[in-house]
N, C-alpha and C positions, 0 to 999 in steps of 0.2 A: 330933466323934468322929474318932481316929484312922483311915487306913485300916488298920494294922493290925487294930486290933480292930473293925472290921466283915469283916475276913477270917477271924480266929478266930470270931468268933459265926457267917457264915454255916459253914463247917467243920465247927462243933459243930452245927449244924444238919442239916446233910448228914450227920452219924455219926447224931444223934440217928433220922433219917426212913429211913435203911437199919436201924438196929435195929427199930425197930417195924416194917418191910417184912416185916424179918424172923419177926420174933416171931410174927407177923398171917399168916403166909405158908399158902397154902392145903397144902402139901406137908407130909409127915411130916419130920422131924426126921431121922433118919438120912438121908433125900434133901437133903437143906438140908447136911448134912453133907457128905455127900460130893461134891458138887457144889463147896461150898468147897474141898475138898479138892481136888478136881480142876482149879478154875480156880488155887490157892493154887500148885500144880506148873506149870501152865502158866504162870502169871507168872516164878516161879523160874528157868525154863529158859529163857524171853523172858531174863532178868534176865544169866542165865548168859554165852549167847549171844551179847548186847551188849558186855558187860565181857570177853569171849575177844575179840570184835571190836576192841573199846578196846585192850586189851592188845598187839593183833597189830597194829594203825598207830600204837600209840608205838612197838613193837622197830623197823619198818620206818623211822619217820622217826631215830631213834636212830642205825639201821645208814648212813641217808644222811647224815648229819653227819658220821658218823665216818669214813665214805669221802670225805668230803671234808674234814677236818681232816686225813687221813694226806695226801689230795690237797696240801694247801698247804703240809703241811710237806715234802714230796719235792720241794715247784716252791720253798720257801724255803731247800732245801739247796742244789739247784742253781744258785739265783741267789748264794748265799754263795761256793760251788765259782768260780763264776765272775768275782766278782769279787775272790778270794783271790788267781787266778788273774793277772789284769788287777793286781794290786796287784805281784805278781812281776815280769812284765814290762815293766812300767813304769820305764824306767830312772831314776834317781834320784839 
């Protein structure tokens, strides 16, 4: 047997034994509710929060790349300047 599918069957097993937790569950129904509800937002904004974080250290590395490509291209003008320069006065 694959290990895929001993990962699927245990999975469906795991869904299957939170539905009956659930089903079986000694609380009323609207508590079972909203309680989902309230962990369902709490994940969300975990969810949110991480991906604002994700987003905010790609701009950052983004920003230092491109301060450094504008970096080598200022230090590859100069090195051009210079030896345009040296080509000049090179007598010949």
């Amino acid at each position: 047997m694959s290990s895929g599918k001993v990962f699927l069957g245990l999975l469906a097993g795991v869904a299957a034994g939170a539905l009956l937790g659930i089903l079986f569950a000694p609380e009323k129904g609207s508590d079972t509710r909203k309680k989902f509800s309230k962990k369902g937002e709490d994940f969300a904004d975990t969810l949110k929060e991480r991906f604002n974080e994700f987003l905010d250290s790609i701009a950052e590395k983004f920003e230092e790349v491109k301060e450094e490509i504008s970096g080598d291209t200022e230090e590859g003008k100069a090195k051009s300047g210079e030896t345009k320069k040296n080509v000049k006065t090179t007598p010949g």
